[in-house]
LORO-886915 format. One line per 3 residues: for each residue z, y, x of N, C-alpha, C, O, CB. Coordinates in steps of 0.1 Angstrom, whole numbers. Glycine has a CB too. Layout:
Z/Y/X/Z/Y/X/Z/Y/X/Z/Y/X/Z/Y/X ~ ...
//
This chain:
128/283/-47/127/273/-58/115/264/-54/104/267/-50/125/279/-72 ~ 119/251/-55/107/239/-57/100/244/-64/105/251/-73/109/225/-62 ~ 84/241/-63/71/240/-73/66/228/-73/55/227/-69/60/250/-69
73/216/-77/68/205/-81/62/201/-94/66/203/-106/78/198/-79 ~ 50/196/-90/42/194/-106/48/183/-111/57/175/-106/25/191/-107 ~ 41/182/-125/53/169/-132/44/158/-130/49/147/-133/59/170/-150
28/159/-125/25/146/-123/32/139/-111/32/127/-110/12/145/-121 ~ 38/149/-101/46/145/-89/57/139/-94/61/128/-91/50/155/-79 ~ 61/145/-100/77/137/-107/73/123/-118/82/115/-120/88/153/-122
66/121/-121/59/110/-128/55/101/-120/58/89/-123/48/114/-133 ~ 49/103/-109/46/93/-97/53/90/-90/50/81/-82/38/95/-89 ~ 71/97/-87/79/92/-77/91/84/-90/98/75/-86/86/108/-66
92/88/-102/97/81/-111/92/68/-114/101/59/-115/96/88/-121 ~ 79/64/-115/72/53/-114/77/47/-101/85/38/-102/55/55/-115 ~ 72/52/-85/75/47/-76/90/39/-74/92/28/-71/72/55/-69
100/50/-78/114/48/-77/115/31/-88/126/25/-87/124/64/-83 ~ 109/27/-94/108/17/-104/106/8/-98/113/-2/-101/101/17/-114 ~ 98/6/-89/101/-3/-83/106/-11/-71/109/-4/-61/95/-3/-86
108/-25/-71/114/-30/-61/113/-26/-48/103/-19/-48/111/-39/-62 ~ 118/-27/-37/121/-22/-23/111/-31/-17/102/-25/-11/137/-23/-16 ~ 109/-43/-16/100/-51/-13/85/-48/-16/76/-47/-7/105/-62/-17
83/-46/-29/68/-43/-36/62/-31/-31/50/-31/-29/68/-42/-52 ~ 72/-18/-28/69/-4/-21/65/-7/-7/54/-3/-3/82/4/-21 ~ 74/-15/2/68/-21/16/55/-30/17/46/-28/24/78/-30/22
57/-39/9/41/-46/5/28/-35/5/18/-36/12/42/-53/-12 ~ 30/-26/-5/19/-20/-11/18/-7/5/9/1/9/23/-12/-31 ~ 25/-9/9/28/2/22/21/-3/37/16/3/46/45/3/26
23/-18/35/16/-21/47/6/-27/44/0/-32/53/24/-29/57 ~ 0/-28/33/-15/-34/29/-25/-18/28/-37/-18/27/-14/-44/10 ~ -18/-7/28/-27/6/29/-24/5/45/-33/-1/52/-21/23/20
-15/10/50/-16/14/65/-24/3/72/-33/7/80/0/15/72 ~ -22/-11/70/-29/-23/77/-41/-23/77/-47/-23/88/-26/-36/73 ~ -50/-21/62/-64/-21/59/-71/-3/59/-83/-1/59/-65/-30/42
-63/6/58/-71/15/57/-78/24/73/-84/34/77/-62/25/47 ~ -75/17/76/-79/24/92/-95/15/97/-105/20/102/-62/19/107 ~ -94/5/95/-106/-7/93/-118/-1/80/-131/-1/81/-96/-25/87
-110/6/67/-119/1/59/-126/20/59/-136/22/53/-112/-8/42 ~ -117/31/67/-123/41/71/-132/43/80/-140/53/81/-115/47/73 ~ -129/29/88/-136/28/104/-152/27/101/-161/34/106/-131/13/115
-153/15/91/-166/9/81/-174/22/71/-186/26/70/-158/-4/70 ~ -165/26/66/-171/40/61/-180/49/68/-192/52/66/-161/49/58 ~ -172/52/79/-179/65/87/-190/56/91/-201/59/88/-170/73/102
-188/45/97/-199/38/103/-215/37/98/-225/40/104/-194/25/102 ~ -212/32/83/-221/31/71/-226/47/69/-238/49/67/-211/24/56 ~ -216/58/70/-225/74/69/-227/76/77/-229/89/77/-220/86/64
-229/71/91/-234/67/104/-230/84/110/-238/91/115/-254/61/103 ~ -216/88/107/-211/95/113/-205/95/126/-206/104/134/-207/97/107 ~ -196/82/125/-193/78/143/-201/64/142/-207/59/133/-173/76/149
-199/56/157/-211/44/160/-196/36/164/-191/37/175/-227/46/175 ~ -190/29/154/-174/20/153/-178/10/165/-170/6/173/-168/11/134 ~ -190/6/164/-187/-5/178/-184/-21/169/-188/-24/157/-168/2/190
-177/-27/175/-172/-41/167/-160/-37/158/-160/-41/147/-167/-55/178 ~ -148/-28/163/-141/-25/156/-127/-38/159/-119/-40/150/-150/-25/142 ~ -126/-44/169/-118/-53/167/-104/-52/170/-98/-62/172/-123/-63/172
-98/-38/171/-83/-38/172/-82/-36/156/-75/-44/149/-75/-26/182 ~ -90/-27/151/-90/-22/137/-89/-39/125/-84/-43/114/-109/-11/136 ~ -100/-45/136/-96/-58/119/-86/-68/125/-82/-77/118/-113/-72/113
-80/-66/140/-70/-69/142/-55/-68/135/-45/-76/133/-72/-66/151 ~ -59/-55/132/-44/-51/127/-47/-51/111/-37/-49/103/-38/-33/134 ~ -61/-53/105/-57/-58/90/-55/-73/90/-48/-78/82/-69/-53/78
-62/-84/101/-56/-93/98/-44/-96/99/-39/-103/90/-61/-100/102 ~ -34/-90/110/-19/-91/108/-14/-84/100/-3/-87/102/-12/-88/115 ~ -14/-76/90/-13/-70/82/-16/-68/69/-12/-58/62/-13/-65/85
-26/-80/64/-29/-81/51/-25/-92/46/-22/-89/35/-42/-81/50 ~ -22/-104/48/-16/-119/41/-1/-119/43/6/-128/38/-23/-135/47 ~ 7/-108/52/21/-102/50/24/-98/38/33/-101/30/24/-90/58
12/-87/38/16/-73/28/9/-79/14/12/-72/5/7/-55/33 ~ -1/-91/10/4/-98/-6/14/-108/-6/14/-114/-16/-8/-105/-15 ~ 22/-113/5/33/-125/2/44/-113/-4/51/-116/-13/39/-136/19
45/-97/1/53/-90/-1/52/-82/-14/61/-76/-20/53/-83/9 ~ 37/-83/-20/38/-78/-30/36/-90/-42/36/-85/-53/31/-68/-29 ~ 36/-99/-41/36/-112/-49/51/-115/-54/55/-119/-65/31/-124/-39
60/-111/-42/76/-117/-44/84/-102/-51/92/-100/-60/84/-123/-24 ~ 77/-93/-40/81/-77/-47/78/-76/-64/85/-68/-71/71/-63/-39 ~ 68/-83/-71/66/-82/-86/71/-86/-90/76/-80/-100/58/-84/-92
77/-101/-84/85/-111/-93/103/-105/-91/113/-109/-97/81/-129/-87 ~ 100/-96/-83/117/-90/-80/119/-79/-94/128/-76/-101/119/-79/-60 ~ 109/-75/-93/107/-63/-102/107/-62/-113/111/-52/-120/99/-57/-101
102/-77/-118/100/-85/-131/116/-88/-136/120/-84/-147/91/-101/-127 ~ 122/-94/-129/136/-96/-132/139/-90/-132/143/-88/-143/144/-102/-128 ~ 141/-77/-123/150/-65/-128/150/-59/-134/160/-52/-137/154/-59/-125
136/-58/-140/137/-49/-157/143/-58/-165/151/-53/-173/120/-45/-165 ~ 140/-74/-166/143/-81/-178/160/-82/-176/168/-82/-186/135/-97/-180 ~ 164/-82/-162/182/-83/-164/189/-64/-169/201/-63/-171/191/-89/-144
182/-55/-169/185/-41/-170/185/-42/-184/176/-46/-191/175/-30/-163 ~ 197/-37/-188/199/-35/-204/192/-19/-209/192/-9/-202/218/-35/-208 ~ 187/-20/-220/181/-8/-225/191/1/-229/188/12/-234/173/-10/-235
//
């Protein structure tokens, strides 16, 4: 048997809500920026010595003004489809 908690089922219920676009948005604005903003972390707890870091803000600058045009259009997808979904 599954042991799924119900906050898990709460958070994939929420997720499932929304649009396909707004899920990819919010997907490539974590994967794009979190590798950069982990890199800066350790740096700052001067646990590793990141250097300049420039594939890291490479790949959030391609990957960050993608991932809000995606979640800008993904809200407004999401917006209509609750208001056209009958209760």
């Amino acid at each position: 048997m599954l042991n799924i908690k119900k906050q898990d089922v709460g958070f994939k219920l929420f997720w499932n809500k929304l649009h396909k676009v707004l899920q990819v948005g919010l997907c490539l604005l974590f994967f794009g920026s979190a590798p950069l903003l982990i890199a800066i972390a350790l740096d700052a707890l001067s646990i590793i010595d990141a250097g300049n870091a420039l594939g890291l803000g490479l790949l959030t600058l391609l990957t960050f003004y993608p991932s809000l045009v995606l979640i800008v259009v993904g809200i407004v997808l999401t917006i209509v489809k609750r208001i056209k979904k009958p209760r």
